[in-house]
C-alpha positions in Angstrom: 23.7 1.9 -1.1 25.7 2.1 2.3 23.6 2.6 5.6 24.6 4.5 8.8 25.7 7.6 6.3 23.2 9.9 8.4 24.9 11.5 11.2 24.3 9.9 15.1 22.3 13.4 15.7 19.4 12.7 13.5 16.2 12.2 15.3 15.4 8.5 15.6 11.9 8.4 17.6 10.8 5.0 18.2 7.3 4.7 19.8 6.1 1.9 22.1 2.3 1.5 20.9 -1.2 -0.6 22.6 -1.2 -4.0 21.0 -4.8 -5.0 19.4 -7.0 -2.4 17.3 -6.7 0.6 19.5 -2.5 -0.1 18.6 -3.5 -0.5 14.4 -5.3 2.9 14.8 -2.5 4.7 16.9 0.3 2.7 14.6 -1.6 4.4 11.2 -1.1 8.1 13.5 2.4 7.6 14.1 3.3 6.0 10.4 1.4 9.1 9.0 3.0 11.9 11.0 6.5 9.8 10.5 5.7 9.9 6.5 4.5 13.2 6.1 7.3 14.5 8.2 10.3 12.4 6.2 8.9 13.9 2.4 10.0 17.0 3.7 13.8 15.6 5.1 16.8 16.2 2.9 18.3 13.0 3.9 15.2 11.5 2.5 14.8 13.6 -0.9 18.3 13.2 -1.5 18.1 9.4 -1.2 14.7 9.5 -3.6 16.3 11.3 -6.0 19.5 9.1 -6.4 18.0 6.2 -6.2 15.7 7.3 -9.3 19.3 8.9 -10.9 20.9 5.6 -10.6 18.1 3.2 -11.5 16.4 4.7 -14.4 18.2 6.2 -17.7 18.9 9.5 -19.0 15.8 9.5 -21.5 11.9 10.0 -21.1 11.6 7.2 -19.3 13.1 8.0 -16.1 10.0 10.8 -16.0 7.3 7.9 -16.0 5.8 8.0 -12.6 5.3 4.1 -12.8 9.2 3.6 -13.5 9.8 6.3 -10.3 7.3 4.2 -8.1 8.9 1.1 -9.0 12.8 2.1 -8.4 11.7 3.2 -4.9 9.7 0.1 -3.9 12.7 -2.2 -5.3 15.0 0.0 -2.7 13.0 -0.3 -0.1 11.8 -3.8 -0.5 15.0 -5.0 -1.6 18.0 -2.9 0.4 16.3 -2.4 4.0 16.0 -5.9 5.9 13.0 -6.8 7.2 13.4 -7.3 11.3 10.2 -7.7 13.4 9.2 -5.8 16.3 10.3 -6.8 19.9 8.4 -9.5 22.0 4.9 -8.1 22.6 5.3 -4.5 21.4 4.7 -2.3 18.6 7.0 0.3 17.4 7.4 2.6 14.4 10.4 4.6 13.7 11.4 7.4 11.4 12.3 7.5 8.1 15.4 8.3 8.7 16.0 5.7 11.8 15.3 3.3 9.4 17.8 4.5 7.3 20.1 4.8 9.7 20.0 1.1 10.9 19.0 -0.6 7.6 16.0 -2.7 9.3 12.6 -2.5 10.3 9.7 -4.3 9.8 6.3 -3.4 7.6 5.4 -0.5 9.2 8.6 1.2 9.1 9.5 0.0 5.4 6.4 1.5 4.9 6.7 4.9 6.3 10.2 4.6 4.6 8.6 4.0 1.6 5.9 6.8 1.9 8.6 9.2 2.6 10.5 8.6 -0.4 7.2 8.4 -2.9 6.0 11.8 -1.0 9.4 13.6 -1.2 9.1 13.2 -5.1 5.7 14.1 -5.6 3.6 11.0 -5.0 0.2 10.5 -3.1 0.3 7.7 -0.9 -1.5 5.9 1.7 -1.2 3.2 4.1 -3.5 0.3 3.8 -3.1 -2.0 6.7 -4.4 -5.8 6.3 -6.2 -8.3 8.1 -5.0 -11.7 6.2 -7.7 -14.4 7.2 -8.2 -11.8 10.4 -10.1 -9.3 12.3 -7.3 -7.4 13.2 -4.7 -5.9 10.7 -1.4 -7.6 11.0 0.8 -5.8 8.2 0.6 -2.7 6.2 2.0 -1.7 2.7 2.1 1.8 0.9 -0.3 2.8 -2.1 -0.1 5.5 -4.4 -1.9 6.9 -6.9 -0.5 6.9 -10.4 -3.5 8.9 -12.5 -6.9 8.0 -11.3 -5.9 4.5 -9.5 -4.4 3.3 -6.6 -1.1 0.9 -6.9 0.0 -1.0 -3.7 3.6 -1.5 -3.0 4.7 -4.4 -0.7 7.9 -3.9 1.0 8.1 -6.9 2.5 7.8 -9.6 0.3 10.6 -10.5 -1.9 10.5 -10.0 -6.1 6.8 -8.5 -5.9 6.7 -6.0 -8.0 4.0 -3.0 -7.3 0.5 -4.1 -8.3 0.7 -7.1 -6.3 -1.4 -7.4 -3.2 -1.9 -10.2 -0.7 -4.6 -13.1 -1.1 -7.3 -13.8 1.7 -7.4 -10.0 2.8 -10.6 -10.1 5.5 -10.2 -6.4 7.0 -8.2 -3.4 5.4 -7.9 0.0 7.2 -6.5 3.2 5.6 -4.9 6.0 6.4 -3.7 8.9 4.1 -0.3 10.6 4.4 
């Protein structure tokens, strides 16, 4: 799917943020109001739904949420490149920035994500991760499919959702 099809006057708010935990804690406010804002953007449910149309079949199937969760991570995870942040800041972007530019790095394939689960009826969350640290240094999605949770890296390529990192020491959450 093509980037740069949403027109040059969609919002694209990027935010500067405080590095260390103060930052993970504003970073979890901004990806939350970014998410809970892009379920609601046509650009986004548009996107959500096609990517569902063309990935899954005309048949019962395509209605499993697991099948709908799964089509959506493989987009994001697989068609937005991961880029890091600049030197010695912390930014997230919108949805639809991301969109816009194709790139961005776990935060905002993570809102990203969010946005598209959320604009098709999922609950989701953001779980950032301390790996063999204090301080959380990534973030992925979850979302709840019945009664449990189902994490969904972006960043890492060929996981599929269900897959979680090894040597997680600290986890925050916040819920879109």
């Amino acid at each position: 799917m093509p980037f740069g099809y949403l027109p040059a006057s969609v919002p694209h708010t990027l935010q500067g943020l405080a590095p260390g935990a103060a930052g993970v804690n504003q970073t979890l406010k901004a990806m939350v109001k970014f998410a809970r804002a892009g379920q609601h953007s046509m650009p986004v449910i548009s996107l959500a739904r096609a990517i569902i149309h063309k990935a899954l079949p005309m048949n019962g199937s395509a209605r499993a949420p697991g099948a709908q969760m799964t089509a959506l991570q493989h987009f994001v995870r697989d068609c937005v490149r991961y880029v890091r942040d600049p030197v010695g800041r912390e930014m997230v972007q919108t949805p639809e920035r991301t969109l816009q530019i194709g790139t961005g790095d776990c935060d905002d394939k993570a809102v990203l994500l969010a946005s598209l689960l959320g604009s098709v009826g999922f609950v989701t969350r953001f779980a950032a991760l301390g790996i063999r640290s204090d301080l959380p240094t990534h973030v992925l999605v979850e979302t709840r499919i019945g009664t449990r949770w189902v994490p969904c890296e972006t960043i890492v390529a060929g996981v599929e959702p269900g897959w979680y990192p090894a040597n997680v020491t600290r986890r925050m959450v916040a819920y879109v």
